[in-house]
N, C-alpha and C positions, 0 to 999 in steps of 0.2 A: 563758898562758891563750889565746891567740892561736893556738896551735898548737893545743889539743884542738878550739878553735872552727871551724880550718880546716879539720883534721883527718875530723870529725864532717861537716861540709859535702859534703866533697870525696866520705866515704861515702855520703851519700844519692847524692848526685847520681848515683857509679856506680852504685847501686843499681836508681835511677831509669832508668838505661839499661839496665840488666839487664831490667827486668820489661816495657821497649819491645821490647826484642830478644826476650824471649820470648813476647811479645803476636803480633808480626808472626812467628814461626815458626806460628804457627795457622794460617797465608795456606798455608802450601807444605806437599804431601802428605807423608804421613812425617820432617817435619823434627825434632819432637819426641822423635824415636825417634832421634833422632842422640847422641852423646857431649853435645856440647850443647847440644843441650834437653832431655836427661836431668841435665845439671849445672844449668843455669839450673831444672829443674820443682823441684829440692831445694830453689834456694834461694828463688826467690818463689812457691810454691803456699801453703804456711804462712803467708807474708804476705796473699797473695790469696783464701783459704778464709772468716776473718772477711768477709771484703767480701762474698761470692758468697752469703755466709749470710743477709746483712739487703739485698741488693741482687738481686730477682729480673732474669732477663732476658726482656729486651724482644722475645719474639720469638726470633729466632736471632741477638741481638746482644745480648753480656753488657756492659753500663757497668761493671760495678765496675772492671776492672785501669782504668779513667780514672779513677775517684773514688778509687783505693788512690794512684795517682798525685800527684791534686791534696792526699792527706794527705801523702806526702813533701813536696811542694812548700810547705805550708801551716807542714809542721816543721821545713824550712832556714829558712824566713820569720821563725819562732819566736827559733831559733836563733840567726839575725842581730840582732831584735830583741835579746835577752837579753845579745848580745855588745856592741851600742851603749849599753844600760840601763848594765852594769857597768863601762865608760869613765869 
């Protein structure tokens, strides 16, 4: 059990790097259009699309990829908890 709990963990967290590295490829012209932030737009756009939907943006600054963030962070949190409960 220790293993899926780690296992599970270890995905968010890269995940959670994934959607930072593709947050700051917005900073640089054309970087999205690279192999790169064409693999990264597949895998967090469909995570990031719910957010963007109930999270308008403020201007020309969108919060949500922070708030899709802080629900990873909220669901390792989970996770840990539910790992300590069943000890």
């Amino acid at each position: 059990m220790t293993f899926i709990f780690g296992v599970l963990t270890t995905l968010i967290s890269y995940y959670s790097w994934a959607l930072i590295i593709y947050i700051l490829l917005s900073w640089f012209p054309n970087a999205r259009e690279s192999g790169i932030g064409q693999f990264l737009a597949r895998i967090c756009e469909p995570y990031l699309e719910p957010f963007r939907k109930i999270i308008p943006p403020l201007g020309m600054i969108d919060i949500s990829p922070i708030v899709a963030i802080l629900v990873l962070r909220f669901a390792t949190n989970g996770l840990q908890q539910l790992y300590i409960w069943m000890l």
